[in-house]
C-alpha positions in Angstrom: 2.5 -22.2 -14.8 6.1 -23.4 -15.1 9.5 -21.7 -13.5 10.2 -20.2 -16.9 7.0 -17.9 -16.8 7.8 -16.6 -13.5 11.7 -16.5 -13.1 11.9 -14.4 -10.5 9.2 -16.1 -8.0 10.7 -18.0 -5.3 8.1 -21.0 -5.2 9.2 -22.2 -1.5 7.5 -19.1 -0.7 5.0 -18.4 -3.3 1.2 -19.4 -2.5 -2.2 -19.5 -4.9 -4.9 -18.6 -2.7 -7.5 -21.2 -2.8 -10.9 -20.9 -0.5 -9.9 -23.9 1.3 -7.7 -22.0 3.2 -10.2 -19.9 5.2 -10.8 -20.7 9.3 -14.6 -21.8 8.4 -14.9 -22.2 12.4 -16.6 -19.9 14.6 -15.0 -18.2 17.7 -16.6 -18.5 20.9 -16.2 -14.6 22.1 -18.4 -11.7 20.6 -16.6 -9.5 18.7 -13.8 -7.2 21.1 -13.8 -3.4 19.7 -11.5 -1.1 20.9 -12.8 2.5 21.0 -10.4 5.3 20.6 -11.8 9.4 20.4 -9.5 12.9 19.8 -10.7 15.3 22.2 -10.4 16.0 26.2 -12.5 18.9 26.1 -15.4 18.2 28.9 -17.9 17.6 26.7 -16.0 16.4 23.6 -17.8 15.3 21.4 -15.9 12.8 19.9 -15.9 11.0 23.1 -19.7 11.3 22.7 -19.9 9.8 19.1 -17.4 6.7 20.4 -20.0 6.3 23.8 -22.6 5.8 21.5 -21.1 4.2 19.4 -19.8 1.6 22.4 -23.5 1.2 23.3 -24.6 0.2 19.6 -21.5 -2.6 19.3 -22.7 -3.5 22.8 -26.4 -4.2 21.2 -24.9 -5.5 18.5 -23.6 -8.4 20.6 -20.1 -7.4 20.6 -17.3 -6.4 23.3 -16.5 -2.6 23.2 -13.7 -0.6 25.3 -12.9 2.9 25.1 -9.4 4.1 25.6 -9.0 7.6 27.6 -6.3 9.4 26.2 -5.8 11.9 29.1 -2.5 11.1 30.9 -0.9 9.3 27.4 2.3 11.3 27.0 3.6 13.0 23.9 5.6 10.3 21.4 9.4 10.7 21.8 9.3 12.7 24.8 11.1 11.1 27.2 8.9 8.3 27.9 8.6 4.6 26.8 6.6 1.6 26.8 6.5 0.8 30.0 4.2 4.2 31.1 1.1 3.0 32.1 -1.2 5.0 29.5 1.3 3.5 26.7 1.3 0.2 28.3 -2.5 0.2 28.3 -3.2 1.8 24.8 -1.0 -1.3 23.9 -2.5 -4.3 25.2 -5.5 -2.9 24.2 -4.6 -2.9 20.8 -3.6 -6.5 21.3 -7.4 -7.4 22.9 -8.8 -6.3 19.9 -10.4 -7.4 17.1 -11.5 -4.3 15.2 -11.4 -0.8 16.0 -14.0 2.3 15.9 -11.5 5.5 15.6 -13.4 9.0 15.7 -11.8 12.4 16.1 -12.8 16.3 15.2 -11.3 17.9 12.3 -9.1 21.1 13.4 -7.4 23.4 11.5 -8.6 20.7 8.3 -7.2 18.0 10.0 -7.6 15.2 12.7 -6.0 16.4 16.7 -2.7 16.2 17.7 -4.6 13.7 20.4 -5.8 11.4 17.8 -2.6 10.9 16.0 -0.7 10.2 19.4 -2.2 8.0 20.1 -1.8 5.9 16.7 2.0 7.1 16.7 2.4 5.2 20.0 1.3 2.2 18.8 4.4 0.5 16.7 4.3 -1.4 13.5 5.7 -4.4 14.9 5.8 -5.8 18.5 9.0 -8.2 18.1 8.4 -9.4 15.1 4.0 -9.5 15.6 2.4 -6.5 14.2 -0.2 -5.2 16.7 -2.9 -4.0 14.3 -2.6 -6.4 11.1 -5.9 -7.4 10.3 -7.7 -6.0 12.4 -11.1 -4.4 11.1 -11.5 -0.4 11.7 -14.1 2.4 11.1 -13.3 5.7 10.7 -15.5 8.5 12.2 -15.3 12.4 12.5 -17.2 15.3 13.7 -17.5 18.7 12.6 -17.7 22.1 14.1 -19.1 23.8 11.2 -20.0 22.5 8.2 -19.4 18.3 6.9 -15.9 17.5 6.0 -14.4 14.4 4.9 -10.7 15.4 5.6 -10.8 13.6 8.8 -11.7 10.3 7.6 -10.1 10.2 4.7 -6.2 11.0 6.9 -8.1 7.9 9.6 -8.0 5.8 6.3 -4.5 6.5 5.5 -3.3 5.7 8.6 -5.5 2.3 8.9 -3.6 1.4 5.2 -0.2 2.0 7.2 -0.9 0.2 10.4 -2.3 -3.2 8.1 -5.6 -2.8 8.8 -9.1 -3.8 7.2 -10.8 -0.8 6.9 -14.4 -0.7 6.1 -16.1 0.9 3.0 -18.5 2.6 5.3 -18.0 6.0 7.1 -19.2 8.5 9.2 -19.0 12.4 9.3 -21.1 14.4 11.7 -21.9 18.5 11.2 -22.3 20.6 13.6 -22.1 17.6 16.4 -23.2 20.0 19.2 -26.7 20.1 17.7 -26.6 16.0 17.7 -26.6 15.6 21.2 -29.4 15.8 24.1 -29.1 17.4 27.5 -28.4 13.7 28.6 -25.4 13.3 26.1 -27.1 11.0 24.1 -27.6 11.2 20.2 -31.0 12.5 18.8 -32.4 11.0 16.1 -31.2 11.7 12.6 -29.7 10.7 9.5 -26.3 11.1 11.6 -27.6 9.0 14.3 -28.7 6.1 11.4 -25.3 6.5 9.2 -23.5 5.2 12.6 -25.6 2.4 12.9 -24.8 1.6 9.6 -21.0 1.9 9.7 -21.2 -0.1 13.2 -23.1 -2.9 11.6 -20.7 -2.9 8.7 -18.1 -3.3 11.3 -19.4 -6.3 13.3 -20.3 -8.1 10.2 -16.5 -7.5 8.8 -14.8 -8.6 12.2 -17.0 -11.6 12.3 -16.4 -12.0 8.9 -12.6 -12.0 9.0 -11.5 -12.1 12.7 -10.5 -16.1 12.1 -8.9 -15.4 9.1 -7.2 -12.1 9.7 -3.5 -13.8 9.6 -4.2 -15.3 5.8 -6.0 -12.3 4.2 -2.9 -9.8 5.5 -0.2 -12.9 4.6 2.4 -11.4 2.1 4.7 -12.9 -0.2 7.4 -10.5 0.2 6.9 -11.1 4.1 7.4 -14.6 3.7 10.7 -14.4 1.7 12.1 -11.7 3.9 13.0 -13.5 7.7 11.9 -12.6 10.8 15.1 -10.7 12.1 15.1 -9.0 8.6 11.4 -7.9 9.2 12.2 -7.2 13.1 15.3 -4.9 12.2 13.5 -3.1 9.1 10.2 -2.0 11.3 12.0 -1.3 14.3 14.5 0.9 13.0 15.5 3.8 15.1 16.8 6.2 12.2 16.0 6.3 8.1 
């Protein structure tokens, strides 16, 4: 390829992908999955799906922690980073690798408690965006009958944030006949379709947890600099 086929390429910044590029080298820690739900009922059962869920990753060798939205304040109202839920949904997000995110569908969509939470997260810390290749599965349960609305708004936002979201889902029906007297799931095709997605999960952070940076690396990043990026994401008003 010559400068004459591709004018408007600027080649200081222009790369051609080549497998010698991947981090072929292990990394020491199990896999760290952070855990977030969309309910504070008492016995939510999104909080439910994402215990069990914590207990699989767990047995599946990997790191899980579960982030308790009670106490996070509303976005924009009249609080900052430095509250102590914010402050701890952040550096959370920072710890992790890859991310479980389940929450129950109301009125057709996910809570008000789910998206919080994502909205407090920002696209870029500085000029480092918190979530950027980091893996995710998205997970919802159902009141009534199965819906996919849930998941498929989860997926949108994990396209917005820069994350690598996996093929796999999970949508649970009428969750409150799921679950024993001991909050644990019973035995079901629900109950096996999370083990699924989960082991999707770990194999997709192990997969690209080395090689995160490279596989979200963009050329129109690389041209723009890093006080153009930092202004552009961190802009206060359209």
């Amino acid at each position: 390829m010559s400068k004459d086929d591709t004018p408007n390429v600027e080649a200081e910044h222009f790369r051609v992908p080549a497998a010698s590029d991947f981090n072929m080298s292990e990394t020491a820690h199990p896999p760290r999955i952070l855990l977030l739900y969309g309910s504070l009922r008492p016995r939510s059962f999104s909080r439910l799906v994402v215990e069990e869920s914590a207990r699989l990753l767990e047995a599946m060798g990997a790191e899980a922690r579960i982030f308790n939205p009670s106490g996070l304040p509303l976005p924009d109202d009249n609080a900052d980073e430095a509250h102590p839920k914010v402050a701890e949904l952040r550096e959370l997000m920072t710890w992790s690798e890859g991310q479980v995110w389940c929450s129950p569908e109301r009125h057709g969509s996910m809570t008000g408690i789910m998206k919080a939470q994502i909205d407090w997260v920002p696209l870029s810390l500085g000029a480092v965006r918190p979530t950027q290749g980091k893996t995710l599965a998205v997970m919802q349960v159902c009141g009534g009958s199965q819906s996919f609305n849930v998941v498929s708004q989860l997926r949108q936002l994990g396209r917005w944030m820069r994350m690598i979201t996996i093929p796999n889902q999970s949508s649970v029906a009428k969750a409150f006949n799921e679950f024993d007297d001991d909050n644990c799931m019973k035995p079901s095709p629900y109950y096996n379709r999370i083990v699924d997605v989960l082991e999707e999960l770990v194999k997709f952070t192990l997969l690209t947890r080395g090689n995160s940076g490279y596989l979200t690396d963009r050329y129109s990043e690389r041209v723009e600099t890093g006080e153009q990026l930092i202004a552009r994401v961190n802009q206060t008003k359209l």
